[in-house]
mmCIF file of the N, C-alpha and C atoms, coordinates in Angstrom:
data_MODEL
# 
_entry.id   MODEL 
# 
loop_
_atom_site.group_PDB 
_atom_site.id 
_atom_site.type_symbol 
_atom_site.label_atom_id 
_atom_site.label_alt_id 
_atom_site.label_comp_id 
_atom_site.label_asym_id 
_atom_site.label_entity_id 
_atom_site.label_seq_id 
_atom_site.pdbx_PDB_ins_code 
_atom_site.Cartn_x 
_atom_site.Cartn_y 
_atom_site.Cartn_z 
_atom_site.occupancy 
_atom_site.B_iso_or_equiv 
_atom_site.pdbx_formal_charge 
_atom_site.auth_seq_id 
_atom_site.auth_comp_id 
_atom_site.auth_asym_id 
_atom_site.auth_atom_id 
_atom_site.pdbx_PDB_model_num 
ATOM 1   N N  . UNK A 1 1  ? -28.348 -14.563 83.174 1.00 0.00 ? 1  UNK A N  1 
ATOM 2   C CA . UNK A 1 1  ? -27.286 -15.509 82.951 1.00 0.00 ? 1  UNK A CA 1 
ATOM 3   C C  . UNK A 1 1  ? -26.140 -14.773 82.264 1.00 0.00 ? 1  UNK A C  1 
ATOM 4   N N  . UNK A 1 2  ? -25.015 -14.797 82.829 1.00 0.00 ? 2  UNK A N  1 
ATOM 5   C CA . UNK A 1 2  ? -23.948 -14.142 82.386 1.00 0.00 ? 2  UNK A CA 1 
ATOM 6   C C  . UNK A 1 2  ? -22.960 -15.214 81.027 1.00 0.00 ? 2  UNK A C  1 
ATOM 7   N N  . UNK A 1 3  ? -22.993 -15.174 80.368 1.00 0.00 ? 3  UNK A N  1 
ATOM 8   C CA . UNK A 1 3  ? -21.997 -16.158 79.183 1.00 0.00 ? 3  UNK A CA 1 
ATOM 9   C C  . UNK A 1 3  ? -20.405 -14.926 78.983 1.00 0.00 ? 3  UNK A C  1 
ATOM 10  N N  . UNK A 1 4  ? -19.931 -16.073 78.621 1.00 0.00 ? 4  UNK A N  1 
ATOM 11  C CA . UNK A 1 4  ? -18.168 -15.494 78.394 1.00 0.00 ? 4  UNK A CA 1 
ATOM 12  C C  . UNK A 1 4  ? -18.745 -15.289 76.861 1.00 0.00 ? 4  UNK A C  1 
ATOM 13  N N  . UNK A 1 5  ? -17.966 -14.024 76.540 1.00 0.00 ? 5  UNK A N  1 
ATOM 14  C CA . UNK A 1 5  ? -17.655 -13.788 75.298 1.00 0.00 ? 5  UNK A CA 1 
ATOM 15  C C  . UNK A 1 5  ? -17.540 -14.136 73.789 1.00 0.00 ? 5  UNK A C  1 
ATOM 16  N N  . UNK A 1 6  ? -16.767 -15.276 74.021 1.00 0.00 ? 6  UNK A N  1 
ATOM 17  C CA . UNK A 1 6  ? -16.680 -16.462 72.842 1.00 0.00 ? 6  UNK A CA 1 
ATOM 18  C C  . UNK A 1 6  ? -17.811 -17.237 72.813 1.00 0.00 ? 6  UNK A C  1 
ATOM 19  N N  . UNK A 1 7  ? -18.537 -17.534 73.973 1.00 0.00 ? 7  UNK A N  1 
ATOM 20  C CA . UNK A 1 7  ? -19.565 -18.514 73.855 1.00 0.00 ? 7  UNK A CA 1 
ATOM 21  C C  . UNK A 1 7  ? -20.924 -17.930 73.341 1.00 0.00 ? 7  UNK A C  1 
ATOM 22  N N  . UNK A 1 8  ? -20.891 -16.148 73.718 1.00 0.00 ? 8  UNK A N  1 
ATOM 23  C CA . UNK A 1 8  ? -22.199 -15.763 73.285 1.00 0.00 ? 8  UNK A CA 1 
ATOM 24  C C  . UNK A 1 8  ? -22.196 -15.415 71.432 1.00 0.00 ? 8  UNK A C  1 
ATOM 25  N N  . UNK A 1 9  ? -20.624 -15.323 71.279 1.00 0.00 ? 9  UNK A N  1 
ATOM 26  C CA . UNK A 1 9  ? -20.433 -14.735 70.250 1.00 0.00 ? 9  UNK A CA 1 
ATOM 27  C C  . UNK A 1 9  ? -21.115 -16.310 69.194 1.00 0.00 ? 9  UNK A C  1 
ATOM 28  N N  . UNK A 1 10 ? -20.680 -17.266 69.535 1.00 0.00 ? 10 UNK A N  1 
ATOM 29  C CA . UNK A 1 10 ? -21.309 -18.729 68.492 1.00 0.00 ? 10 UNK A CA 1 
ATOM 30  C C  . UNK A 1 10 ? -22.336 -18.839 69.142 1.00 0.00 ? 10 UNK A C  1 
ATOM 31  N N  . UNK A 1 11 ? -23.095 -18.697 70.377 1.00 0.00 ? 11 UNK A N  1 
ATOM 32  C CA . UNK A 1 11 ? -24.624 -18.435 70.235 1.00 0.00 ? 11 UNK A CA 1 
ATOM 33  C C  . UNK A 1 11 ? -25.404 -17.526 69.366 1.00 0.00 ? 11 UNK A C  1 
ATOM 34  N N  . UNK A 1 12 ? -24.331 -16.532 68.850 1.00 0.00 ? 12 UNK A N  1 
ATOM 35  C CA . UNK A 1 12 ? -25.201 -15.726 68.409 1.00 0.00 ? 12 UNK A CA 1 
ATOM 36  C C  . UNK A 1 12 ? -25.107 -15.624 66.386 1.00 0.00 ? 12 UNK A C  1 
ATOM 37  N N  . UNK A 1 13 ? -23.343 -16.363 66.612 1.00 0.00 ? 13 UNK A N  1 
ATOM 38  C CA . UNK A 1 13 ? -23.963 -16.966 65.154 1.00 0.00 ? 13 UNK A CA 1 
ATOM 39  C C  . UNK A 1 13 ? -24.461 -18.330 64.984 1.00 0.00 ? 13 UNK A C  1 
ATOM 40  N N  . UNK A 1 14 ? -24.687 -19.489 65.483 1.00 0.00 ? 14 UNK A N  1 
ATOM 41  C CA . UNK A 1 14 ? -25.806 -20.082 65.664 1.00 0.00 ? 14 UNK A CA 1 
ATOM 42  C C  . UNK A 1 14 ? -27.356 -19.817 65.212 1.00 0.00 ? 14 UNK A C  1 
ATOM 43  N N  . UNK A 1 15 ? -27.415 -18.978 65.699 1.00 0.00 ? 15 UNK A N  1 
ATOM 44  C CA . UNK A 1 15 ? -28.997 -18.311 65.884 1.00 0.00 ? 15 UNK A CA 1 
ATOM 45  C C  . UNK A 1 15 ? -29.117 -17.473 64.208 1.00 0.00 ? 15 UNK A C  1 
ATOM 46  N N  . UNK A 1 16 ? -28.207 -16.546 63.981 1.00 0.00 ? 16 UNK A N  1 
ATOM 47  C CA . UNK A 1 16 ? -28.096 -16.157 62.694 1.00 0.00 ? 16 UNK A CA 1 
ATOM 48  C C  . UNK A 1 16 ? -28.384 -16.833 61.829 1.00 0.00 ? 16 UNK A C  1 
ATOM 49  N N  . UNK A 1 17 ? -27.354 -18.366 61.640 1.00 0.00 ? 17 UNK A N  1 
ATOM 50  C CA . UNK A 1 17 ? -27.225 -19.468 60.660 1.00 0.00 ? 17 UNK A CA 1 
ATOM 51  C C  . UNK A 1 17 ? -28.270 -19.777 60.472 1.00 0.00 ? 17 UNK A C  1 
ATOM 52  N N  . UNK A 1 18 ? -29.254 -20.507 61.717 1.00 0.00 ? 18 UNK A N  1 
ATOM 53  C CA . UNK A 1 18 ? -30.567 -21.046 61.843 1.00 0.00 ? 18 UNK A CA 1 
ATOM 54  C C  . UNK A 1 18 ? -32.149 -20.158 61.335 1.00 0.00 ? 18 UNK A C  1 
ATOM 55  N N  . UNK A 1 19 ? -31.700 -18.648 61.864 1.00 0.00 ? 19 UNK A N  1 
ATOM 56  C CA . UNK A 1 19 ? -33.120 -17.526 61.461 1.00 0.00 ? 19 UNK A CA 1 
ATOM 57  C C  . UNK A 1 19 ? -33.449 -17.674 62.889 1.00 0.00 ? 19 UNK A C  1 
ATOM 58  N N  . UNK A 1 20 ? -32.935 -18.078 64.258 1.00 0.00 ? 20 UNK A N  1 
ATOM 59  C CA . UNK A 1 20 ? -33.563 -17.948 65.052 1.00 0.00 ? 20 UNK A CA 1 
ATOM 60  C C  . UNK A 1 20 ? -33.341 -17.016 66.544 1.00 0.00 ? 20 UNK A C  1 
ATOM 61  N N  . UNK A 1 21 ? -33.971 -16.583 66.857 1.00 0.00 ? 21 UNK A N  1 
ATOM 62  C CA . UNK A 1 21 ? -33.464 -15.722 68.678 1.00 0.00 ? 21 UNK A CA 1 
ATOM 63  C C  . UNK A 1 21 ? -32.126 -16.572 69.036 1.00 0.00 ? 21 UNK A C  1 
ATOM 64  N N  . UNK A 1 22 ? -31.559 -15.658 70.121 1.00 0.00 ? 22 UNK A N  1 
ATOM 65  C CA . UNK A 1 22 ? -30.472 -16.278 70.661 1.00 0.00 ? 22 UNK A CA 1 
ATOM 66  C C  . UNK A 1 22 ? -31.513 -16.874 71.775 1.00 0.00 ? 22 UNK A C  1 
ATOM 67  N N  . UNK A 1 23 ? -32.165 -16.707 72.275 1.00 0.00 ? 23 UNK A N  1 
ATOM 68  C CA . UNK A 1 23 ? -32.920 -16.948 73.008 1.00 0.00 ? 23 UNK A CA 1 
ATOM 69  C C  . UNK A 1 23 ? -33.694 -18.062 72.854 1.00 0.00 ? 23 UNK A C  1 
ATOM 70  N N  . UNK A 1 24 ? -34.054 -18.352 71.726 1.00 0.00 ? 24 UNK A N  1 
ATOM 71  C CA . UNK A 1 24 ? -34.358 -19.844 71.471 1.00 0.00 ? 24 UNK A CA 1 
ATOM 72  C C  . UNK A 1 24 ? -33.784 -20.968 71.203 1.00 0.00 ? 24 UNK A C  1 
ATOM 73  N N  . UNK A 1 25 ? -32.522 -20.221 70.760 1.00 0.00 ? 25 UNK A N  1 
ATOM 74  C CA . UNK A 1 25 ? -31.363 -21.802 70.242 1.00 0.00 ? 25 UNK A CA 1 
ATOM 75  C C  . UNK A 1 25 ? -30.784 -21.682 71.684 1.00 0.00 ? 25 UNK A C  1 
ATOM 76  N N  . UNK A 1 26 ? -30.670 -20.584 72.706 1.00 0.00 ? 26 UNK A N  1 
ATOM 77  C CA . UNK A 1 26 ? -30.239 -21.215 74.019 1.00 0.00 ? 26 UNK A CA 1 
ATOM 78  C C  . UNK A 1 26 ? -31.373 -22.202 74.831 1.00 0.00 ? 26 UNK A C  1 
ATOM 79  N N  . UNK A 1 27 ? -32.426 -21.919 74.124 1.00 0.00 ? 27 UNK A N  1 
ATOM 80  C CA . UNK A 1 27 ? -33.095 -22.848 75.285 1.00 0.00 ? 27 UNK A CA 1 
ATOM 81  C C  . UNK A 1 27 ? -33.582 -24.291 74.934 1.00 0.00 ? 27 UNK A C  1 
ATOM 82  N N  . UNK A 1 28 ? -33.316 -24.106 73.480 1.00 0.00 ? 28 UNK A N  1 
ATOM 83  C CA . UNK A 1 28 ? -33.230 -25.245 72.640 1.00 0.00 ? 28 UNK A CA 1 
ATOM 84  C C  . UNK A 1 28 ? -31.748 -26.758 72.852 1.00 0.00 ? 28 UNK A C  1 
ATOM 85  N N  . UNK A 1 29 ? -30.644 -25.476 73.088 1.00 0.00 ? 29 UNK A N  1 
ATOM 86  C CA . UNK A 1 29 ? -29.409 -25.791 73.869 1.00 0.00 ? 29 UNK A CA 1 
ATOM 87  C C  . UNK A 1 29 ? -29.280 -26.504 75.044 1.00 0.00 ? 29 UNK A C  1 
ATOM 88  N N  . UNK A 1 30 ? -30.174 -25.812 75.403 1.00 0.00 ? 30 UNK A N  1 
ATOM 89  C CA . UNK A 1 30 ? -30.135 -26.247 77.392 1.00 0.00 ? 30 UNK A CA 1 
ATOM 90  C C  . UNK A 1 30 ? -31.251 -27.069 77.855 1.00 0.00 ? 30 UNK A C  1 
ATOM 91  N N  . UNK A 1 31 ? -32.473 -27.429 76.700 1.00 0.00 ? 31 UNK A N  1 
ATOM 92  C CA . UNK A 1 31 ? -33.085 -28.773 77.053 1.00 0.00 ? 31 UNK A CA 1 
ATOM 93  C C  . UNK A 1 31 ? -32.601 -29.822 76.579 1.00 0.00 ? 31 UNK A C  1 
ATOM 94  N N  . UNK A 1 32 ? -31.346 -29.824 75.463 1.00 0.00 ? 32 UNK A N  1 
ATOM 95  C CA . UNK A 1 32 ? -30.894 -30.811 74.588 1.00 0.00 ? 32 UNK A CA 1 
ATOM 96  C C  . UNK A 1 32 ? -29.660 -31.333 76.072 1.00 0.00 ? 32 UNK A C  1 
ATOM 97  N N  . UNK A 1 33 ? -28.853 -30.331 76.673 1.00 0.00 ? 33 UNK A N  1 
ATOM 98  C CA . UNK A 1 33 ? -27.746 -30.675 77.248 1.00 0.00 ? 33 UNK A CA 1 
ATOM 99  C C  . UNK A 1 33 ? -28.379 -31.443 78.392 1.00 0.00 ? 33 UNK A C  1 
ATOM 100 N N  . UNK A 1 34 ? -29.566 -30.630 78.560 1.00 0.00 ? 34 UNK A N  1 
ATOM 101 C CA . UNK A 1 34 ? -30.646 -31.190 80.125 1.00 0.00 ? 34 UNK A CA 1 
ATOM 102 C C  . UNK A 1 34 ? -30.645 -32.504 79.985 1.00 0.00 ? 34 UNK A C  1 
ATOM 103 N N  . UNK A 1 35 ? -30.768 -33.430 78.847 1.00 0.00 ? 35 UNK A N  1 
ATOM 104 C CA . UNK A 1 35 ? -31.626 -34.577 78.223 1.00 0.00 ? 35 UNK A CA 1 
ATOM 105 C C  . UNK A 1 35 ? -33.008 -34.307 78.352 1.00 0.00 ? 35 UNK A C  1 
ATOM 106 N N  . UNK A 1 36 ? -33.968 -33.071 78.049 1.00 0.00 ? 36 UNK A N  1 
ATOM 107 C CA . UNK A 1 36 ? -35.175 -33.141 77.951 1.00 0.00 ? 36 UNK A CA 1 
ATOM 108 C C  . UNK A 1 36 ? -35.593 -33.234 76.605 1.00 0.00 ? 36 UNK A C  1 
ATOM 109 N N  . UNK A 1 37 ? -36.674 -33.601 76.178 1.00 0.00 ? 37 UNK A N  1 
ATOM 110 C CA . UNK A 1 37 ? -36.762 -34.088 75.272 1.00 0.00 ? 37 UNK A CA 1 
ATOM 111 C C  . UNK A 1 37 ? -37.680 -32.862 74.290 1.00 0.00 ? 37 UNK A C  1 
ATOM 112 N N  . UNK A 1 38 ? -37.701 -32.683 73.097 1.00 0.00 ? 38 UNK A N  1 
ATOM 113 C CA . UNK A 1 38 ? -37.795 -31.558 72.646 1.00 0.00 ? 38 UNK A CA 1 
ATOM 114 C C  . UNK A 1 38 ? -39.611 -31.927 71.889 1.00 0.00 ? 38 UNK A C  1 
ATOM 115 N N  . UNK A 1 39 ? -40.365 -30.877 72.388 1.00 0.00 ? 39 UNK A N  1 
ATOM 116 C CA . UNK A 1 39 ? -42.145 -31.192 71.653 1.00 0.00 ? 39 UNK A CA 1 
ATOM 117 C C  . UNK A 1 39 ? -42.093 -30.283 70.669 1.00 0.00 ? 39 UNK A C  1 
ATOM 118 N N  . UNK A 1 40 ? -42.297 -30.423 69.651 1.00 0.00 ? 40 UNK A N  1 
ATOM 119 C CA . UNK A 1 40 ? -42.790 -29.555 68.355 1.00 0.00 ? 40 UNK A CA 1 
ATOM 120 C C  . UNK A 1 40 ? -44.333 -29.442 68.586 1.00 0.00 ? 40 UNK A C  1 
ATOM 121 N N  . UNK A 1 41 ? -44.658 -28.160 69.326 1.00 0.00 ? 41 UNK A N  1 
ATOM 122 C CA . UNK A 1 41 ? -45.885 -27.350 69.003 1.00 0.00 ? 41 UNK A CA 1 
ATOM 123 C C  . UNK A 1 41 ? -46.416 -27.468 67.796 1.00 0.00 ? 41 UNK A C  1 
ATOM 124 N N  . UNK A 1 42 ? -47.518 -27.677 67.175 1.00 0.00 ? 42 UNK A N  1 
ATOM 125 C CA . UNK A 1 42 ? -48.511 -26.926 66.020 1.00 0.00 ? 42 UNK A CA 1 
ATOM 126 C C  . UNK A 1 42 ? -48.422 -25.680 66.714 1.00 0.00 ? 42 UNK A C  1 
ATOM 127 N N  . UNK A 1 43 ? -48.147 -24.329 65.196 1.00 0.00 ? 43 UNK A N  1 
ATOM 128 C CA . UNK A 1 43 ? -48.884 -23.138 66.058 1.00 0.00 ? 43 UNK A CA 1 
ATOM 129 C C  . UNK A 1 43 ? -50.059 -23.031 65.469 1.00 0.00 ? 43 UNK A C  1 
ATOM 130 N N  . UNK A 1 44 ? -50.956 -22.192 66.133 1.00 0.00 ? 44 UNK A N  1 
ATOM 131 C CA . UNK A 1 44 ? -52.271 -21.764 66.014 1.00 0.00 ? 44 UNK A CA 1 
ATOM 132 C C  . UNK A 1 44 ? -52.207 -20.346 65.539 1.00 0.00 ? 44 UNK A C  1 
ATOM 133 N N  . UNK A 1 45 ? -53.622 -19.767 64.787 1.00 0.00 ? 45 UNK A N  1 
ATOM 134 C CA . UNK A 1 45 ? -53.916 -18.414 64.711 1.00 0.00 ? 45 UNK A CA 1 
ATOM 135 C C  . UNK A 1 45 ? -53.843 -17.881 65.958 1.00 0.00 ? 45 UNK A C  1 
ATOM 136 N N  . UNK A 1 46 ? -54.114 -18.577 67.414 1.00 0.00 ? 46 UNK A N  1 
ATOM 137 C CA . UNK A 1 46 ? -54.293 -17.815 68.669 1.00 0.00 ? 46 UNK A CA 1 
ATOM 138 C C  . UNK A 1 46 ? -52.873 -17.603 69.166 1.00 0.00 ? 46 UNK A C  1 
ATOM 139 N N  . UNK A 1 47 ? -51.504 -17.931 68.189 1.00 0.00 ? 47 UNK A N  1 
ATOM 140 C CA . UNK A 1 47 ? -50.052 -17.705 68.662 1.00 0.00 ? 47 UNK A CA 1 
ATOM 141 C C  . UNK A 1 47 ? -50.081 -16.468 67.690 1.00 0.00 ? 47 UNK A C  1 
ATOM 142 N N  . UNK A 1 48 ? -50.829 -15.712 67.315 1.00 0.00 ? 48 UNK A N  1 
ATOM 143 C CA . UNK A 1 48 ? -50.711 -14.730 66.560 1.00 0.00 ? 48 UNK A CA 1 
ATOM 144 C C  . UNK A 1 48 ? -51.640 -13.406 66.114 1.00 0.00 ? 48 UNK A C  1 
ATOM 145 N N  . UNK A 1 49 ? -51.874 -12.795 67.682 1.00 0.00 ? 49 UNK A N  1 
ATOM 146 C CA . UNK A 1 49 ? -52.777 -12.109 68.610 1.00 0.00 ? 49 UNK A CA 1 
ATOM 147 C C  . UNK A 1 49 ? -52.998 -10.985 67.427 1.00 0.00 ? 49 UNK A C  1 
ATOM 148 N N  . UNK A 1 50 ? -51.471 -10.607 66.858 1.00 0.00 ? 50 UNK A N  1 
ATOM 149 C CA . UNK A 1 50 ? -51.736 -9.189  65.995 1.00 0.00 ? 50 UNK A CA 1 
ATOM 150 C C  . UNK A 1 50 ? -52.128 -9.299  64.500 1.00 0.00 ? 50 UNK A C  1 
ATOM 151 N N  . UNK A 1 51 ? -52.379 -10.469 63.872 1.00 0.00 ? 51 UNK A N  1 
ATOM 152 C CA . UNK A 1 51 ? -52.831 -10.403 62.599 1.00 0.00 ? 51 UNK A CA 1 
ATOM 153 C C  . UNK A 1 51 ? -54.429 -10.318 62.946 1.00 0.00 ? 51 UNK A C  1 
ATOM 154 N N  . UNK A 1 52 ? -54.457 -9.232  61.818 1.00 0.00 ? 52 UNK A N  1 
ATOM 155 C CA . UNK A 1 52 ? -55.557 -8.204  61.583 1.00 0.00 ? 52 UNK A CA 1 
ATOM 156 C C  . UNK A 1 52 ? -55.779 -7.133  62.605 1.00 0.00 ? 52 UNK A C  1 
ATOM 157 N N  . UNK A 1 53 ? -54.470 -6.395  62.827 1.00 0.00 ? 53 UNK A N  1 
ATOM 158 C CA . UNK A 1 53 ? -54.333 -5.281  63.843 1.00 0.00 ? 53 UNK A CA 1 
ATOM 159 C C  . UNK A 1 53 ? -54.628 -4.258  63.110 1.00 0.00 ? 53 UNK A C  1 
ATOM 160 N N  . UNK A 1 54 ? -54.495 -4.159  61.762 1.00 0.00 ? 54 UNK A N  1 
ATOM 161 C CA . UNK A 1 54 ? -53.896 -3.096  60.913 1.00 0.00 ? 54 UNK A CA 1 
ATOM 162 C C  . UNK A 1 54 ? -55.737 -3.103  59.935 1.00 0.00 ? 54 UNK A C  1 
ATOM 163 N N  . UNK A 1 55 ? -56.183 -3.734  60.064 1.00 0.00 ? 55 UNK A N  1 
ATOM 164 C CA . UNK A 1 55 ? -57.510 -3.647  59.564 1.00 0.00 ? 55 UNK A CA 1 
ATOM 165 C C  . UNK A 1 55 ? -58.390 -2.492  59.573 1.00 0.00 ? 55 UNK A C  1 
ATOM 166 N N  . UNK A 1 56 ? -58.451 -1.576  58.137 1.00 0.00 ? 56 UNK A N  1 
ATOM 167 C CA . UNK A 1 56 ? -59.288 -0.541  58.414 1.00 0.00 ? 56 UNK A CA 1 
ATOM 168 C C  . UNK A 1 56 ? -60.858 -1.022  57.744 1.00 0.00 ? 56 UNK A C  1 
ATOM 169 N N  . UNK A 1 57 ? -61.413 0.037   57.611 1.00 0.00 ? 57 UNK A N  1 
ATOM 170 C CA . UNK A 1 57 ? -62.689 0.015   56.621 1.00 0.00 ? 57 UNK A CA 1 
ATOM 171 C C  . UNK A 1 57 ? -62.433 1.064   55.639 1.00 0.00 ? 57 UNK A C  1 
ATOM 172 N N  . UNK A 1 58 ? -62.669 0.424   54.519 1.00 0.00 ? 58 UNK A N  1 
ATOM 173 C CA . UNK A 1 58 ? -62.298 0.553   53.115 1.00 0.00 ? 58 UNK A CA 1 
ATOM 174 C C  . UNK A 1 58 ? -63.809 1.236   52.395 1.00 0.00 ? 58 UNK A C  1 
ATOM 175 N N  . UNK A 1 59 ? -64.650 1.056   52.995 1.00 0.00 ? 59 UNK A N  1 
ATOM 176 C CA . UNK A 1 59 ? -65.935 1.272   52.224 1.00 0.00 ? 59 UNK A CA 1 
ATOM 177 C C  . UNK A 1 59 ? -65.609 1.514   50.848 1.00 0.00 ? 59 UNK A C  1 
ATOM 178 N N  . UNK A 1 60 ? -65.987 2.470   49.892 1.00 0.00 ? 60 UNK A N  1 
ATOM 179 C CA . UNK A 1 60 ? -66.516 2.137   48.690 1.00 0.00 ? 60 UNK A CA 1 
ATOM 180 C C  . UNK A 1 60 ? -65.059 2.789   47.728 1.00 0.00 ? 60 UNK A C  1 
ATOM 181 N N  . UNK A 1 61 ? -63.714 2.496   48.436 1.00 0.00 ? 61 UNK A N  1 
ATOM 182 C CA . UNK A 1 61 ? -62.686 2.377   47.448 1.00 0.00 ? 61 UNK A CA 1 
ATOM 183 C C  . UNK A 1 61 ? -61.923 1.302   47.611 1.00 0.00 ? 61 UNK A C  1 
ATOM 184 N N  . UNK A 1 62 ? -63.095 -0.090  48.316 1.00 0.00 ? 62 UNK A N  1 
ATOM 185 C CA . UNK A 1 62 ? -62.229 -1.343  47.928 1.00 0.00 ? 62 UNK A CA 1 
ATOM 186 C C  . UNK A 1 62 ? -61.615 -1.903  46.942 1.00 0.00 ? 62 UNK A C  1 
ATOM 187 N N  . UNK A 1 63 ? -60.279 -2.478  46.811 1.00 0.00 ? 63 UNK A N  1 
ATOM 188 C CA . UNK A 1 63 ? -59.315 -2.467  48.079 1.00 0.00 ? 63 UNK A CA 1 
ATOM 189 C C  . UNK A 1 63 ? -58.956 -1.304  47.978 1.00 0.00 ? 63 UNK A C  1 
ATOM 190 N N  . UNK A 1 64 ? -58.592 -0.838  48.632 1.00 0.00 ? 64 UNK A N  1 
ATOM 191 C CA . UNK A 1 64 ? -57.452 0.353   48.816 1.00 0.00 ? 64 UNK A CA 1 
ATOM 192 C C  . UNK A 1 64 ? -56.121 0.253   48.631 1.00 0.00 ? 64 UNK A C  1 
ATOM 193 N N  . UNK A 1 65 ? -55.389 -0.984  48.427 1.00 0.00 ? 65 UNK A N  1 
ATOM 194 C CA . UNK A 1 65 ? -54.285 -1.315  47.853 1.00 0.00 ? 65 UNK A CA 1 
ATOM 195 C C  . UNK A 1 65 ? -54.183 -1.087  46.663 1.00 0.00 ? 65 UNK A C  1 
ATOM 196 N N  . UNK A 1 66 ? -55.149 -1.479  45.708 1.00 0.00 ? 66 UNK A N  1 
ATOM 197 C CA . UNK A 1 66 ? -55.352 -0.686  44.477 1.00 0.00 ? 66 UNK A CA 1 
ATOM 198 C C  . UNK A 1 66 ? -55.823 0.466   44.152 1.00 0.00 ? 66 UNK A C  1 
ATOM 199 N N  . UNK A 1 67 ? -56.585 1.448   45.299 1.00 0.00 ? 67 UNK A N  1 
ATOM 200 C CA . UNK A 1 67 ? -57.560 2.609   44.930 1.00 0.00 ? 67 UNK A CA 1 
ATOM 201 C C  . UNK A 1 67 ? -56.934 3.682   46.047 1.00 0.00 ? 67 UNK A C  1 
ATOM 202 N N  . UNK A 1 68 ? -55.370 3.556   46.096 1.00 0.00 ? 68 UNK A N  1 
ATOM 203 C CA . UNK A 1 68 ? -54.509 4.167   47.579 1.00 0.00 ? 68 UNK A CA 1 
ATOM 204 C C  . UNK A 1 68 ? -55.011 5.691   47.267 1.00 0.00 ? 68 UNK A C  1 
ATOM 205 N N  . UNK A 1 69 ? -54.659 6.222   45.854 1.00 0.00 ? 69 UNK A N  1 
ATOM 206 C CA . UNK A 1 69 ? -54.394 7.506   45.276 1.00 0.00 ? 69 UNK A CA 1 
ATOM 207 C C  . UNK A 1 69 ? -56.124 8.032   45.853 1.00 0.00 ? 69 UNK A C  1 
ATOM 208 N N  . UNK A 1 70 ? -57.019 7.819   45.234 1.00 0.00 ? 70 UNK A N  1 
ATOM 209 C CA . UNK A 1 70 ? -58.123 7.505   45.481 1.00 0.00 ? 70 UNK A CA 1 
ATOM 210 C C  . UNK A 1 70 ? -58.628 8.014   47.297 1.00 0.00 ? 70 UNK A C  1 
ATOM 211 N N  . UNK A 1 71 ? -58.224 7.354   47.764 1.00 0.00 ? 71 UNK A N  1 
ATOM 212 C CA . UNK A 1 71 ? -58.281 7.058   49.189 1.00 0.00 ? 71 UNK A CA 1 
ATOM 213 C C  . UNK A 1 71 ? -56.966 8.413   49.751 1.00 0.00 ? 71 UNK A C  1 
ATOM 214 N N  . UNK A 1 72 ? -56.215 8.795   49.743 1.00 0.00 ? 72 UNK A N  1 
ATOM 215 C CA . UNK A 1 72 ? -55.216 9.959   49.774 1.00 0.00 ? 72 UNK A CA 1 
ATOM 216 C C  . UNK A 1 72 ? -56.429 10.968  49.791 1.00 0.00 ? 72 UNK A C  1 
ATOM 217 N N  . UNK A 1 73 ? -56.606 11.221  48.269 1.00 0.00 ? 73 UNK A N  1 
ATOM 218 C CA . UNK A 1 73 ? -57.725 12.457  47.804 1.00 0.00 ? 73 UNK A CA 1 
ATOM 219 C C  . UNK A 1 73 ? -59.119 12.991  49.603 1.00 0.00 ? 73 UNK A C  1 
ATOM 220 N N  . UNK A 1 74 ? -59.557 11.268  48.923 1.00 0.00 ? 74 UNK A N  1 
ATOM 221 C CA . UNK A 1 74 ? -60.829 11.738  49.966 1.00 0.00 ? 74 UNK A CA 1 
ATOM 222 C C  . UNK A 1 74 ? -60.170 11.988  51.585 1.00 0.00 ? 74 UNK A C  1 
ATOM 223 N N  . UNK A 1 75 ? -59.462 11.707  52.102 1.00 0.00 ? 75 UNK A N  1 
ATOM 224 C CA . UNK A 1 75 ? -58.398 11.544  53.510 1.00 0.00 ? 75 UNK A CA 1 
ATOM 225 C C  . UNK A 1 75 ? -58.025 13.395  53.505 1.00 0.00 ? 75 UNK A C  1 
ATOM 226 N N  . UNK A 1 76 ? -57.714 13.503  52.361 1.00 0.00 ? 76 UNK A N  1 
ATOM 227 C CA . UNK A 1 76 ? -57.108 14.893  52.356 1.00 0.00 ? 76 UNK A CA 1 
ATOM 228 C C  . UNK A 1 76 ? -58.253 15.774  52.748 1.00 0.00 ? 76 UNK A C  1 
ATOM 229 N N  . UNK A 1 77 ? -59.451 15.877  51.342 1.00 0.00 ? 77 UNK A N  1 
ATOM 230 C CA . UNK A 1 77 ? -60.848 16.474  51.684 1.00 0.00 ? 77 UNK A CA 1 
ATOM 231 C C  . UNK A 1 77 ? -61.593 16.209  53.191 1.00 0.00 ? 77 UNK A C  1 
ATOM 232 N N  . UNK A 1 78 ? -61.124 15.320  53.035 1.00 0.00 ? 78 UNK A N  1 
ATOM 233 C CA . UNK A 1 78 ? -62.040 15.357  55.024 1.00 0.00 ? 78 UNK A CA 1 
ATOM 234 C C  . UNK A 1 78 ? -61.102 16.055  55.870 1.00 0.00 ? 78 UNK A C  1 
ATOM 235 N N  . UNK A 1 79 ? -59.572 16.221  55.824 1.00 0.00 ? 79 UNK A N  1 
ATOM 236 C CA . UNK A 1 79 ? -59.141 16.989  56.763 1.00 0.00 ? 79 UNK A CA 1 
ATOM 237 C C  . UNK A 1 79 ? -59.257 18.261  56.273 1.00 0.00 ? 79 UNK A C  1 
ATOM 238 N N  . UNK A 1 80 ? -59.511 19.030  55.348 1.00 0.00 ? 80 UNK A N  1 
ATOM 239 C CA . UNK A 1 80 ? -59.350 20.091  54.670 1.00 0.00 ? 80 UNK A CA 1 
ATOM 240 C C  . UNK A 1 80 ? -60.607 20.991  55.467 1.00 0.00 ? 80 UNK A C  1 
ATOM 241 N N  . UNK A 1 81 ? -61.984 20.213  55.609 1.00 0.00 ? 81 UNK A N  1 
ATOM 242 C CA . UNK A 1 81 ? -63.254 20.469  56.024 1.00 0.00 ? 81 UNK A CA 1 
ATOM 243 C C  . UNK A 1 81 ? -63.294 20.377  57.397 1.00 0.00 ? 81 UNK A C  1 
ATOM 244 N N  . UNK A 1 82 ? -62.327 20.368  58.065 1.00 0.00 ? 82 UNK A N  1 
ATOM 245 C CA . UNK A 1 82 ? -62.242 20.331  59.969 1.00 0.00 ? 82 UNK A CA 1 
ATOM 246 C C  . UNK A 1 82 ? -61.664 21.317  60.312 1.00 0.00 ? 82 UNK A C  1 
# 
């Protein structure tokens, strides 16, 4: 979809103002102009595939948020020994 200039430019502060995609306040835009009527989803944990992507195993310097220095040391010694 091609937009003129001025129009993408207040789509796009729109979207700023709000915290949202231009991409969503346009389509938010264009079911309102449609007359369709707008459903507020619940989201789910399953709208949010990547929490706990970053999950390691911590074994015995849990957490490691507190025991980082700790966890550095032994990281270092195991590459040191390869």
């Amino acid at each position: 979809m091609q937009l003129e200039e001025s129009t993408y430019e207040a789509l796009r502060r729109k979207a700023f103002k709000e915290g949202k995609s231009i991409s969503a306040v346009a389509r938010e835009l264009l079911a309102e102009g449609l007359g369709e009527q707008r459903r507020e989803r619940r989201l789910t944990i399953d709208d949010f595939p990547f929490v706990g992507g970053g999950r390691s195993r911590q074994g015995r310097l849990l957490p490691v948020s507190e025991r980082h220095d700790e966890a550095l040391v032994d990281a270092l010694k195991k590459k040191s020994r390869r």
